[in-house]
C-alpha positions as CSV (number, residue, x, y, z in Angstrom):
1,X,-55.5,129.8,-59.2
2,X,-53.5,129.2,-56.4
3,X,-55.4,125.5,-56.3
4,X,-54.4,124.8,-59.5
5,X,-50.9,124.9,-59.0
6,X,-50.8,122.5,-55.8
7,X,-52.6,120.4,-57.5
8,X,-50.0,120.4,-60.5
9,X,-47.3,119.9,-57.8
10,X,-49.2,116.9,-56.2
11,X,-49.7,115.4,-59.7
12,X,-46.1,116.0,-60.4
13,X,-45.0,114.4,-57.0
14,X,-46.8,111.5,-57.5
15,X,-45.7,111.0,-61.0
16,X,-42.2,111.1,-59.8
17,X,-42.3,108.9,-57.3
18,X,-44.1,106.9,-59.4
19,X,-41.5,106.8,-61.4
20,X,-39.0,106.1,-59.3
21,X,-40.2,103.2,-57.8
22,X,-40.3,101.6,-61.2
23,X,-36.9,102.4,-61.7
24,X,-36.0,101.1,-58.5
25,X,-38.0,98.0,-59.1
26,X,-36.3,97.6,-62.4
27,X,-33.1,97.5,-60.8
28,X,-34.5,94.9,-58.4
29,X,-35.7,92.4,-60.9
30,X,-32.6,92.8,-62.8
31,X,-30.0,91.9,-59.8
32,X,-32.0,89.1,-58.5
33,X,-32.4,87.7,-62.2
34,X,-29.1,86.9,-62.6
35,X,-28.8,84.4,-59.5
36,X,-28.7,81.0,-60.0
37,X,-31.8,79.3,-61.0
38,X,-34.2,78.1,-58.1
39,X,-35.4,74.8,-59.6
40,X,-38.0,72.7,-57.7
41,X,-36.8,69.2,-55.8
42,X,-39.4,67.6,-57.7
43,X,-38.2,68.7,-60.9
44,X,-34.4,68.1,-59.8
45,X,-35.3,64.4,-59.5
46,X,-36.5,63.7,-62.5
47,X,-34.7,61.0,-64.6
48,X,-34.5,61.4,-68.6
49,X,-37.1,58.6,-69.7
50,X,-34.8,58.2,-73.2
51,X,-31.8,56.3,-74.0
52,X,-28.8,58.0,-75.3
53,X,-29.4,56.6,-79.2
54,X,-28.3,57.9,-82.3
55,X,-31.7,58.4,-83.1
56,X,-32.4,60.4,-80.7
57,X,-29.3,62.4,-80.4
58,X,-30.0,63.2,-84.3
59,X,-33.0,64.8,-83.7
60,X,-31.6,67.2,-80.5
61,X,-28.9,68.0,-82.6
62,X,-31.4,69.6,-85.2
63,X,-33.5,70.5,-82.5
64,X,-30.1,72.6,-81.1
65,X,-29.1,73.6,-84.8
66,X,-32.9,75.5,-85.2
67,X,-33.4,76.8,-81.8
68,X,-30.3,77.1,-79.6
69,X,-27.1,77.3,-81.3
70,X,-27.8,81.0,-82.2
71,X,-26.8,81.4,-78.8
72,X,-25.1,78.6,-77.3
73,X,-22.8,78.6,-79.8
74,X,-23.1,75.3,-82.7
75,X,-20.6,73.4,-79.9
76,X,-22.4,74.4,-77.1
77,X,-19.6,76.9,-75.2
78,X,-22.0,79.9,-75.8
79,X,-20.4,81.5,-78.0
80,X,-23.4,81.9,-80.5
81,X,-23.9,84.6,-82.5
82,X,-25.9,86.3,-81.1
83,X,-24.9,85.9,-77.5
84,X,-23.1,88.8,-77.2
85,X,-27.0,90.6,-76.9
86,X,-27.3,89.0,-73.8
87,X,-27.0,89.5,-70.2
88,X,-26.7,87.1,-68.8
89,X,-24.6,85.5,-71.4
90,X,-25.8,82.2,-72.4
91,X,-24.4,78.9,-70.6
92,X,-21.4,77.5,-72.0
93,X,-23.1,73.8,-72.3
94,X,-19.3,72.3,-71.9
95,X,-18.1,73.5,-68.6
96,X,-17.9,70.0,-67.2
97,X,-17.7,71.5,-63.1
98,X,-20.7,73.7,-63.6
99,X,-22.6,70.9,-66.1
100,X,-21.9,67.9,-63.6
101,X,-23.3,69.7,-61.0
102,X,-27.0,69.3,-62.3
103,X,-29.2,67.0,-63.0
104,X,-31.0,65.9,-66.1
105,X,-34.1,67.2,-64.3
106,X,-32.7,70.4,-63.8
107,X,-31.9,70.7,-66.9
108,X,-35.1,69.7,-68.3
109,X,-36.3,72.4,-65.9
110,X,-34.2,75.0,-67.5
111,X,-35.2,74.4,-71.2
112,X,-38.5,73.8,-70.2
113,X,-39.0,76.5,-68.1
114,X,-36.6,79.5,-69.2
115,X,-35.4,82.8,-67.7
116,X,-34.7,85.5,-69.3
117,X,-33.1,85.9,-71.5
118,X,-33.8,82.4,-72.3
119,X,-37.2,81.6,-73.9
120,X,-39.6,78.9,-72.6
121,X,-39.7,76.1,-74.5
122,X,-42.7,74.1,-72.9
123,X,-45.3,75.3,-76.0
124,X,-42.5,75.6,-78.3
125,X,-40.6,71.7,-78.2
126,X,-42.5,68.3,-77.2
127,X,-41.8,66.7,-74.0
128,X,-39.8,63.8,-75.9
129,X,-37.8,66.9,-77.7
130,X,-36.9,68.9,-74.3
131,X,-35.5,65.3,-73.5
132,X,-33.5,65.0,-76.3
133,X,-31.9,67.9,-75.6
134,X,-30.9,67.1,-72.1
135,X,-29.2,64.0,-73.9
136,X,-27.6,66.1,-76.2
137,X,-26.0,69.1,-73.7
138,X,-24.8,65.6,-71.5
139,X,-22.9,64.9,-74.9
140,X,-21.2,68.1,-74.5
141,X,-19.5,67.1,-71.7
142,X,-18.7,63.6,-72.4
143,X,-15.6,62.4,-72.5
144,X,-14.5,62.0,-76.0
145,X,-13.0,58.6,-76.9
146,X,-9.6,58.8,-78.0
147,X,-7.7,56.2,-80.7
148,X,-4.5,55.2,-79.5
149,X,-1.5,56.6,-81.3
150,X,-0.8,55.1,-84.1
151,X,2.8,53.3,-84.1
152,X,4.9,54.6,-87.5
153,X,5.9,51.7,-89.5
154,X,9.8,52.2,-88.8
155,X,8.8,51.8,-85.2
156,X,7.4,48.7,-85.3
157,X,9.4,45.9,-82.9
158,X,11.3,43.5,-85.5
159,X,9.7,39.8,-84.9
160,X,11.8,37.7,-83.0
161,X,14.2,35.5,-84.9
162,X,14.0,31.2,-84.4
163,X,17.1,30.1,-82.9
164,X,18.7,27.5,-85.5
């Protein structure tokens, strides 16, 4: 009997440990998943081949509406609803200091690529979609053009009067 039981204990050792080292590696893989994303030069060069159009800003934006807002938030500041499930929380798409800091190849990267708790959308969208998406997070960040004030009708400088 007394083989038995050292056995059992061995067992039992091993299963801990065991144990613990997935825990352990768990913990790794979730510290080092929030770091910033490691994309390759070759990727960070990459220019969007697409123009900024209204054609193609249409489609990201039902491209964003389907797949992205749910997150991201419908304006992009992550504040979806269903962002609070996340950690890391999803990008807000309109910080200009943290958006003007990469490129459209990172973010191409990023959307084509994913992390989680971002899915990968390489089988999931088109190259020409993943594109139009770049465009339409840039639009996030755009600056917006603003109309002039408009001048109230009492305000309005008299014409000047003809001498007689």
């Amino acid at each position: 009997m007394p083989t038995i039981r050292r056995k059992d204990k061995r067992l039992s050792w091993v299963l801990f440990l065991g144990a613990l080292g997935l825990i352990v590696l768990a913990i790794c893989l979730a510290v080092f998943r929030k770091g910033p994303w490691i994309v390759p030069a070759a990727e960070k060069a990459r220019a969007n081949p697409l123009a900024s159009t209204e054609e193609n800003l249409k489609a990201a934006k039902e491209l964003y509406s389907n797949r992205c807002s749910d997150c991201h938030g419908d304006q992009g500041k992550g504040d979806g609803s269903e962002a609070m499930m996340y950690d890391p929380a999803p990008s807000d798409l309109t910080n200009t200091t943290e958006m003007n800091k990469l490129t459209d190849g990172e973010i191409f990267y990023q959307i084509t690529e994913g992390r989680k708790p971002m899915p990968s959308f390489k089988k999931k969208l088109t190259e020409q979609q993943r594109w139009q998406l770049v465009l339409l997070v840039r639009s996030f960040t755009a600056p917006v053009a603003v109309a002039p004030p408009a001048v109230p009708a009492t305000m309005k400088p008299e014409p000047p009067v003809k001498p007689n």
